[in-house]
C-alpha positions in Angstrom: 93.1 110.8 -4.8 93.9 107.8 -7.2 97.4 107.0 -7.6 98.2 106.9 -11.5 102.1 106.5 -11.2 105.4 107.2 -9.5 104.2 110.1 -7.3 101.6 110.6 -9.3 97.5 111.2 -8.7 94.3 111.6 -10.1 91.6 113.6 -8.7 88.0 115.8 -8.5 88.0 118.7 -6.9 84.7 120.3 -5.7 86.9 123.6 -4.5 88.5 123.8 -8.2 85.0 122.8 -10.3 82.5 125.6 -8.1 84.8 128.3 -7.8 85.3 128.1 -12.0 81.5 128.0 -12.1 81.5 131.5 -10.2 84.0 132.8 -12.6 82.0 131.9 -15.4 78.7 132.8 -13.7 80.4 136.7 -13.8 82.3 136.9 -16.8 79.0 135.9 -19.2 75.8 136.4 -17.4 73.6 134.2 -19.7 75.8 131.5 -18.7 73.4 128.7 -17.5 74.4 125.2 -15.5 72.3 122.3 -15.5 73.7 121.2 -12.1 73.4 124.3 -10.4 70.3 126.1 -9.3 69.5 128.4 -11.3 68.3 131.2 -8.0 72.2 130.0 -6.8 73.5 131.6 -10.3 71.3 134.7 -10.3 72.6 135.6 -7.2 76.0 135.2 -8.2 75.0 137.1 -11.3 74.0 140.2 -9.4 76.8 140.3 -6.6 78.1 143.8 -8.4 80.7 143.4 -5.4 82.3 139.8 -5.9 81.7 140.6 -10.0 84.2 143.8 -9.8 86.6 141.9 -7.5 87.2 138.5 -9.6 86.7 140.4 -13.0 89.8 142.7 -11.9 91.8 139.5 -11.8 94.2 138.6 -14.2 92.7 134.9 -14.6 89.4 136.1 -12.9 90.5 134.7 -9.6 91.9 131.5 -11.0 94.9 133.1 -8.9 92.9 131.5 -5.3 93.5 128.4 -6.5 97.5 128.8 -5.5 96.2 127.9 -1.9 95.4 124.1 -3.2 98.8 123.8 -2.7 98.3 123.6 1.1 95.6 121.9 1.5 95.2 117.9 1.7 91.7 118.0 0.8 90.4 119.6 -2.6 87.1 118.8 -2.0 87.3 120.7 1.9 85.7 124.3 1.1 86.4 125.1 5.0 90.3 124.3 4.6 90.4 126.2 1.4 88.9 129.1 3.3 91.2 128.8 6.3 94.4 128.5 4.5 93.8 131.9 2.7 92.1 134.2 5.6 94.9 132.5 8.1 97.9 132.9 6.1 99.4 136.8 6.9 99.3 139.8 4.4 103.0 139.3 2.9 102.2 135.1 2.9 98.6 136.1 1.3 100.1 138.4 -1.4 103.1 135.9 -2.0 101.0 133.0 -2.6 98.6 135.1 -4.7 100.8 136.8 -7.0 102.5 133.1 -7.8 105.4 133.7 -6.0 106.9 136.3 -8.1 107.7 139.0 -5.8 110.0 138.2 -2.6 108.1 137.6 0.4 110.4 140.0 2.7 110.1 142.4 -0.2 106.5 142.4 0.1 106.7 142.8 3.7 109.0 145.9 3.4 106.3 147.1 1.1 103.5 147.0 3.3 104.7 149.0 5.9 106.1 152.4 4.1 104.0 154.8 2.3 102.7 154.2 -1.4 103.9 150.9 -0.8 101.2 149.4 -2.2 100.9 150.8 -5.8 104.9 149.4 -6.0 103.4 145.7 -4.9 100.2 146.5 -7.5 102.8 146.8 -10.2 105.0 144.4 -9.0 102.8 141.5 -8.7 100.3 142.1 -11.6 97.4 140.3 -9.7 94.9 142.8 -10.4 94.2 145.3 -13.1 93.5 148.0 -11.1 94.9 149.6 -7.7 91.5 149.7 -6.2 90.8 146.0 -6.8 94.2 145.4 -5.2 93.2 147.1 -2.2 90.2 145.6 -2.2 91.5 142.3 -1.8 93.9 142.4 0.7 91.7 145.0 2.8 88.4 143.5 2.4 89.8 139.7 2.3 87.9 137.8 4.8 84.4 139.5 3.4 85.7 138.8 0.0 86.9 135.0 0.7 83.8 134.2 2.7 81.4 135.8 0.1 82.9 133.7 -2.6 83.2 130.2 -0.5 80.1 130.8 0.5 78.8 130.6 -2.9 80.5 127.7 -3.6 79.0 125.9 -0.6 75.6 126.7 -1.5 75.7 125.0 -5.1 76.9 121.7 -3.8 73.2 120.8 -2.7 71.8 116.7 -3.8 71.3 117.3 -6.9 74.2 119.3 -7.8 76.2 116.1 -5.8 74.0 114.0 -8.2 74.8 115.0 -11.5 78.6 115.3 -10.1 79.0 111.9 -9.7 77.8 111.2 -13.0 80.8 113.5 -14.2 83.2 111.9 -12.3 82.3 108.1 -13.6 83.4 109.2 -17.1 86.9 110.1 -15.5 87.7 106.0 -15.9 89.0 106.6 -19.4 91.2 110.0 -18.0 92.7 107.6 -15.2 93.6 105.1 -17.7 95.5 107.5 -20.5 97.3 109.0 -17.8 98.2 105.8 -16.1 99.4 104.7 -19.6 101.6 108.0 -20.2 102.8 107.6 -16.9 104.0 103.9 -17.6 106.2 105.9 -20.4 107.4 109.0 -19.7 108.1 111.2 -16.4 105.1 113.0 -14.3 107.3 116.5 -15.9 107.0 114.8 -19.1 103.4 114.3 -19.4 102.4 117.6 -17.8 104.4 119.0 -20.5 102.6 117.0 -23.3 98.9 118.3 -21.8 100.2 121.7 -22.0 102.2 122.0 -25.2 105.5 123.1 -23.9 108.5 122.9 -22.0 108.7 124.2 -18.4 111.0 126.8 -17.2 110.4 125.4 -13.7 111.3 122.3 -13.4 110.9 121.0 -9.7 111.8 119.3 -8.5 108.5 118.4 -7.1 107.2 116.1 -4.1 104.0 114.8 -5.9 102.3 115.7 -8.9 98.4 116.4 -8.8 96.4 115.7 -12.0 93.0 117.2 -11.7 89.6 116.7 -14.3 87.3 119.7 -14.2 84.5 120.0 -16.8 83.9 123.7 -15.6 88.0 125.2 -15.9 87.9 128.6 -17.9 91.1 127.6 -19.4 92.2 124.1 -21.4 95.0 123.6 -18.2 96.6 125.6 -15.7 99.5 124.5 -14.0 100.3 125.6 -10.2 103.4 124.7 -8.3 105.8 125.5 -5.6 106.7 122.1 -3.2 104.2 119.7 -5.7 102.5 120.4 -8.9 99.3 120.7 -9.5 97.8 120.5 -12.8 93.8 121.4 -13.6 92.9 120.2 -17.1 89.3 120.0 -18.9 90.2 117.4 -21.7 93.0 114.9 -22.9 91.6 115.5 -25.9 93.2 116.7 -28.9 90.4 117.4 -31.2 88.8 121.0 -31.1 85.5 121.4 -31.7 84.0 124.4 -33.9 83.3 127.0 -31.4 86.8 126.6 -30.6 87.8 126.9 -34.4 85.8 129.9 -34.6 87.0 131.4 -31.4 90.9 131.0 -32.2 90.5 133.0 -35.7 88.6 135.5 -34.4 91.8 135.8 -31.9 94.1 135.7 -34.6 92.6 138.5 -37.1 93.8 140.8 -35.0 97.1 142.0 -36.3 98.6 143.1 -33.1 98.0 139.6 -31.7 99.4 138.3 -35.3 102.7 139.7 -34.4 102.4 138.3 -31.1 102.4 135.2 -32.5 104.4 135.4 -35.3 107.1 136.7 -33.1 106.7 133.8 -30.1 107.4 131.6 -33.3 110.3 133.3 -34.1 111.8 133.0 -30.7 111.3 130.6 -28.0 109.6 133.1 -25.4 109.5 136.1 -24.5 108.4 138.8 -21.3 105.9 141.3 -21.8 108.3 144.0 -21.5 110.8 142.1 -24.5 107.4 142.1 -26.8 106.4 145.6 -25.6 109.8 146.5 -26.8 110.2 144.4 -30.0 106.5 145.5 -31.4 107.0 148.8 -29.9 103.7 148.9 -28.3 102.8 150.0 -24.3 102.6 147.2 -21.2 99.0 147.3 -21.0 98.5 146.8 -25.1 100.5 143.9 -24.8 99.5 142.8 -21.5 95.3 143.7 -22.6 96.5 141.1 -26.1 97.9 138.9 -24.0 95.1 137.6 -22.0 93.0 136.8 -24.9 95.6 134.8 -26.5 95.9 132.7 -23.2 92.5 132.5 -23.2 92.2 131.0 -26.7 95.1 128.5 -25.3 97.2 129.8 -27.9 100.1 131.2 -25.6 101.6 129.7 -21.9 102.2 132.1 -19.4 105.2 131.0 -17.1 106.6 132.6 -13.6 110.9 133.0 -14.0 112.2 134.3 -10.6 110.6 137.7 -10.7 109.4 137.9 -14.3 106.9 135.9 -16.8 107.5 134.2 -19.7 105.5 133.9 -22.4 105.6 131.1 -25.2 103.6 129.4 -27.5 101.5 126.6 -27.5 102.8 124.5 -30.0 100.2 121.8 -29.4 97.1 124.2 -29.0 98.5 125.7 -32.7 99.0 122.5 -34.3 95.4 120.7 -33.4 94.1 124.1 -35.0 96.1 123.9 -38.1 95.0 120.2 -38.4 91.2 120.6 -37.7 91.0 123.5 -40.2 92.7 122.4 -42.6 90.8 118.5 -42.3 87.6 120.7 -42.2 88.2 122.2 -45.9 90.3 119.0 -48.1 88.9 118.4 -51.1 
């Protein structure tokens, strides 16, 4: 790791950047990777078993990379795959779900009858109660499978081409470095994001972390540090993404969604299930595309999540479009 500022570092991360090219390996399956063998991928591809488990996922199993927060190494695939299969159920489950649900109260859970469709609808990890079982039955085939994977695309070349990615981070290091010389660590993770945190720390160290292969713009992770995974400082989108956020937005149930986070400064699922008088799962289903556009953040409160929008996301949309069509 690179220090950048007060507290503050810079880093790769070969756990972070392989286990995002699984996810997108089985979520599009003519995805292609010029660093990764392409037999690696197909195999991937056709693992019907890992491909129902992570596509069950809320972020696709995004949610694994929780555990980064006990680990010193974020380049150690065996220390990412101890921390998960050694940590106990309720820990397991706790750290999975993002902390949301109590970790006594998951205990308490475990041991009575139907206890786990309560903890499948209290900790929203999966979108099905099979899945759910799946993953806390079935973890150590499940975690090995997957690390597994990730251990067999790290081969020279793969470590080749890697290194070339990680020279261009020079100019990352030094815009951080520079926002760091001006505002806080909280301040500048706030900026990449487009919005204010409900969660505030405080934290031991902050963790900024480059991946060219992230599903989402940024995710933010934290408990005793913060950790935040980013693909770009950039501001400017390009014009898949242009296309991809109105194809998002002519939907007029994810209109009002919008429209309503504008109104208001956030809201739960259950408040916008309420206000637009739709079901959990519409909104929740809605939801997930509009995070995955980037157009909404998705915050844990104590036991609930908060929704808001993503003021900056919005605003370098607006911009582009509208620079895209002056006269």
């Amino acid at each position: 790791m690179i220090e950048i500022g007060c507290n503050s570092y810079f880093t790769n991360s070969l756990v972070v950047d392989t286990l995002s090219i699984i996810i997108k390996s089985i979520c599009d399956n003519e995805y292609k990777n010029d660093y990764v063998e392409e037999s690696i991928l197909n195999d991937i591809k056709s693992d019907v078993y890992i491909k129902e488990v992570l596509s069950s996922f809320k972020l696709n199993g995004l949610e694994f990379l929780e555990f980064l927060m006990y680990i010193d190494d974020f380049n150690d695939f065996e220390q990412f795959r101890k921390i998960i299969l050694e940590s106990d159920e309720a820990e397991y489950l706790y750290i999975l779900s993002g902390y949301i649900v109590d970790k006594t109260y998951i205990n308490q859970l475990l041991n009575v009858e139907n206890g786990l469709v309560s903890l499948f609808n209290k900790t929203e990890i999966c979108s099905s109660i099979l899945s759910f079982e799946m993953i806390i039955k079935n973890r150590e085939s499940i975690i090995n499978r997957i690390i597994d994977y990730m251990k067999c695309m790290v081969t020279d070349s793969f470590i080749s081409n890697y290194k070339n990615i990680t020279k261009s981070d020079c100019k990352d290091i030094e815009m951080l470095s520079k926002m760091l010389s001006i505002k806080a660590p909280l301040e500048v993770s706030q900026d990449i994001m487009g919005k204010k945190f409900y969660n505030k720390g405080p934290y031991n160290k902050f963790v900024f972390i480059h991946s060219s292969f992230i599903t989402r713009k940024c995710i933010r992770y934290f408990k005793h540090d913060q950790i935040l995974v980013y693909s770009s400082l950039a501001d400017t989108m390009n014009s898949e993404e242009i296309a991809n956020v109105l194809r998002v937005i002519s939907d007029a149930t994810r209109f009002q969604i919008i429209d309503s986070l504008s109104e208001n400064n956030s809201f739960t699922g259950k408040e916008l299930s309420e206000k637009l008088n739709l079901s959990k799962p519409t909104i929740s289903h809605h939801i997930d595309i509009l995070k995955e556009a980037g157009l909404i953040n998705e915050e844990r409160n104590k036991n609930s999540k908060l929704y808001s929008l993503n003021y900056k996301r919005m605003n370098d949309f607006i911009r582009v479009f509208s620079d895209k069509f002056k006269r």
